[in-house]
C-alpha positions, 0 to 999 in steps of 0.5 A: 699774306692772303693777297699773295696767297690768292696771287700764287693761286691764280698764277700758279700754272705760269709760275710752276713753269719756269720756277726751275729755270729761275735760280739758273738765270738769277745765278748768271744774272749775278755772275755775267754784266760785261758782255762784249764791254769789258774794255770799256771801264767799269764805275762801281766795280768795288761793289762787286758783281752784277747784282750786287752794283744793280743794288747800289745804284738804286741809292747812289746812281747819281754818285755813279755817273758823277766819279765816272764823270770825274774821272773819264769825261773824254772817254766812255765808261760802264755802270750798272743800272736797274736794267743791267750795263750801259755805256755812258759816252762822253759829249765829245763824241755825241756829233758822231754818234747821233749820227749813226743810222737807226738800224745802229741805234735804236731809239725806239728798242731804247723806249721799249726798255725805258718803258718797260713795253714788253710788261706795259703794253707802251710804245706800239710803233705804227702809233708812235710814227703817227703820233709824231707825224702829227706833231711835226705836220700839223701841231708844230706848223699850226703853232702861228694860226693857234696861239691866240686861241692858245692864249685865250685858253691860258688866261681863262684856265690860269683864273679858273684854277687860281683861288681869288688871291685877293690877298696873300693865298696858298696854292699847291703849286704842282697840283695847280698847274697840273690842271692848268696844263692838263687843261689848256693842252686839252683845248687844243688836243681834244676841244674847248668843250672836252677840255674842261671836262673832269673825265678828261681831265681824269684821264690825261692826268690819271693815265700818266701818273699811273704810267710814271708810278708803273714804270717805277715800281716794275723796275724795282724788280730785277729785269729777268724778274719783271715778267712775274714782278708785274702781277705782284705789282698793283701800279701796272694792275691800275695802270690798264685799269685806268687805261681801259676807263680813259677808251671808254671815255675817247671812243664816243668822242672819236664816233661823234668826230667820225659822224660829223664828218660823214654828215659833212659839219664844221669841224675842229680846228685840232690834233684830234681833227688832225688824227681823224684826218690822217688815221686811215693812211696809217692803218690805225683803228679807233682803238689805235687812235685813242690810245695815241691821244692818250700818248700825246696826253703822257709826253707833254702833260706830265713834263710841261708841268714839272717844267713850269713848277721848277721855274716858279720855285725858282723865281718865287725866291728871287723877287727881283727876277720876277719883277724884270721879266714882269716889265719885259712882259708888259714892254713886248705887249705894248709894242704888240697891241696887248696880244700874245702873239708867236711873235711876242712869245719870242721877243720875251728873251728875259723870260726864254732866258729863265726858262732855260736857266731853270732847265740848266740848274734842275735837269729833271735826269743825269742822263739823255740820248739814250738808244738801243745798239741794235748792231755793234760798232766802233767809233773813231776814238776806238770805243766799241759798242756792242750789240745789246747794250744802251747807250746815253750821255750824262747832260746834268753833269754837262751843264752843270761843267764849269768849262762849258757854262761860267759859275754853274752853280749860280742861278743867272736869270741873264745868262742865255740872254747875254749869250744870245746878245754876245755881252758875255763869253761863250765858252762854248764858242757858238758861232750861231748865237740863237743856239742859246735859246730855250727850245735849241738842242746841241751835244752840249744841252739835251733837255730836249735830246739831240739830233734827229729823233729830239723832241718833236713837241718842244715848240709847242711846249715852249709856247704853252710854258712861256704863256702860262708863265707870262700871264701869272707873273703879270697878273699876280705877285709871289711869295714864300710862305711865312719863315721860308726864303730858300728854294724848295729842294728837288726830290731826288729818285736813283738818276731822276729829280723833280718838283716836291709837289707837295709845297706851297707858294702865297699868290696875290693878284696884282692890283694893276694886272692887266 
């Protein structure tokens, strides 16, 4: 109560400025949420108004797009999220739909809600077209002339933060790869030497968790709430915090980069190099530039380890599986003189395969291609969308469909393999067979979106995840804790489901690791 008090007293200004306004706009809130969609159906209506369909969806999104998906999967329907009504648009109708031009759908208004920018301070434009300039011109074209170093950084990181495992040792998977991941991205991201360093470290793994917790706690609030919610919220409070520590940190590394190349030294072969190289075309400042190092840190960091973690629950609890990926992985190198290379990564097609099967089983969210209807417009079925309203397609339930994957609730480590030979039938009639592989995206799997805007940084994932995962299962054997022999569960938040980072799976080196 002291707290609150202090907090009403520092606040108490802002807060008796709009105190009269607020019932006014809560009662609206409650009254209106169709807008200019009435026409479109309504999933959730038997919960009542607005807010009390907000409410339910905290604790039963997932069984929302699941009935709206049942009952309407040609069609678009509304539903009420945390952050008021969108429209969930059926997979049909996504090959027009992503292309429509940006002044239509907004994918960075979209970011801007899904992030609650206007409150965090998430999402400066200028930074993000830098950020994914670089991605696209420098990482992504650099991946050939990387990967050994890549490679080598992998092997070291994978033993650094790995116990003996002599014999059979626990590891808190999630932690362990955080690091890992937090680590080998970081050699190439910011240097070798940085990379390892435990304020780096602090912040590209601190600064995301705050940012995921942040955003998670705000949305707790009604959105006509959360301008106000957010004092009262000690995850944003340690989010800027956090972000003011993890400057502090990048500016002295960004002068020194700035007095070598004044003073005309070698320089890094990396994304910082990269940026500095680049920066003043954009018209960005050192501020602008660490603050995007610290985004590049966020976007890739955080899901590539969740990633990762999913697939080693998945395996740890299918031996066999691990033994064949194993066996493929030893006969690619073999024919590659023992070196990762980008070729190799990609003749591993039993390992591309289990990565997209775990992606295709533990979809992470129900929903994808979620953008911001900047102007209405109607699609060639009828639907209309409104100006003001986001839209997304529910990809979990889609590649989860009996008519689009045969036995979808199976875990079948062959399955995109046999795809891409075309040993099985394709319900979905590809005529390109590759379109089955881990870093491809159709209307039909979004992990990593879809359509001009889908993630710039998936190669660059691909090949960290494929080499970290190669290098652990040829080096040491996994299993479950004593007793347990089913998967680790996901846990499970409103539309969202992640790794429990809390399990552990025994490692133990193989004794012919090579």
């Amino acid at each position: 109560m002291e707290v609150i008090a202090n907090k009403l007293e520092e606040r108490g200004p802002v807060l008796a400025s709009v105190a009269v306004i607020l019932a006014t706009v809560f009662l609206a809130t409650i009254l209106f949420g169709s807008g200019g969609a009435s026409n479109i159906p309504l999933v959730g209506s038997e919960y009542g108004n607005a807010e009390k369909r907000r409410k339910a969806f905290i604790t039963n999104g997932y069984d929302f797009y699941r009935k709206g998906y049942d009952l309407f999967k040609s069609k678009a329907f509304r539903l009420t999220s945390l952050d008021g009504d969108r429209i969930v648009l059926p997979r049909n109708l996504m090959e027009e739909v992503r292309q429509l031009p940006d002044d239509v759908i907004d994918i960075n208004k979209a970011f801007d809600v899904m992030n609650e920018q206007k409150h965090l301070g998430m999402g400066n434009r200028k930074i993000t077209e830098f950020l994914i300039h670089i991605i696209r011109g420098d990482l992504t074209r650099s991946l050939v002339r990387i990967n050994d170093r890549l490679s080598e950084e992998t092997a070291r990181t994978i033993r650094e933060e790995l116990p003996p495992c002599d014999d059979w040792t626990p590891v808190v998977v999630y932690q362990t790869v955080l690091r890992m991941v937090a680590t080998i991205s970081g050699a190439i991201f910011i240097g070798p030497e940085l990379c390892r360093s435990e304020d780096y470290l602090k912040a590209s793994i601190g600064y995301t968790l705050d940012f995921v917790n942040a955003v998670k706690k705000l949305k707790q609030w009604h959105k006509w709430w959360r301008w106000i919610g957010r004092y009262f919220t000690p995850e944003v409070d340690k989010l800027f915090a956090d972000r003011k520590e993890a400057h502090k940190f990048l500016r002295p590394v960004i002068e020194q980069r700035r007095a070598a190349m004044k003073a005309g030294r070698e320089l890094p072969d990396d994304t910082l190099q990269w940026m500095l190289n680049k920066v003043d075309e954009f018209g960005l400042t050192d501020d602008a530039l660490a603050e995007t190092q610290l985004n590049l840190s966020m976007a890739s960091i955080h899901t590539t380890t969740l990633t990762v973690t999913m697939i080693l629950y998945d395996l740890v609890v299918r031996p066999d599986v691990v033994e064949e990926v194993r066996e493929e992985v030893r006969r690619v190198l073999a024919a590659h003189d023992g070196v990762m290379t980008s070729h190799a990564l990609f003749e591993m097609k039993l390992l591309d395969s289990v990565m997209k099967e775990s992606q295709r089983m533990n979809p992470g969210s129900v929903i994808r291609f979620q953008r911001y209807v900047a102007k209405p417009v109607t699609l060639s079925d009828g639907t209309h969308l409104p100006a003001g309203y986001m839209i997304e397609t529910p990809h979990a339930l889609t590649v989860q469909d009996p008519t689009v994957y045969q036995n979808p609730e199976v875990f079948d480590a062959r399955r995109f393999l046999n795809l891409r030979n075309g040993t099985s039938e394709d319900l979905l009639r590809y005529k390109n067979k590759e379109q089955h592989q881990f870093v491809t995206v159709t209307k039909d799997f979004m992990h990593f979106g879809y359509g001009r805007h889908s993630c710039p940084g998936r190669f660059f994932a691909a090949n960290e995840i494929k080499l970290i995962l190669a290098r652990i299962l040829l080096d040491y054997d996994l299993r479950m804790p004593d007793g347990l022999t089913e998967r680790y569960a996901n846990l499970k938040m409103g539309t969202d489901a992640f790794p429990d980072p809390t399990k552990e799976v025994l490692f133990r080196r193989v004794k012919t690791a090579s």
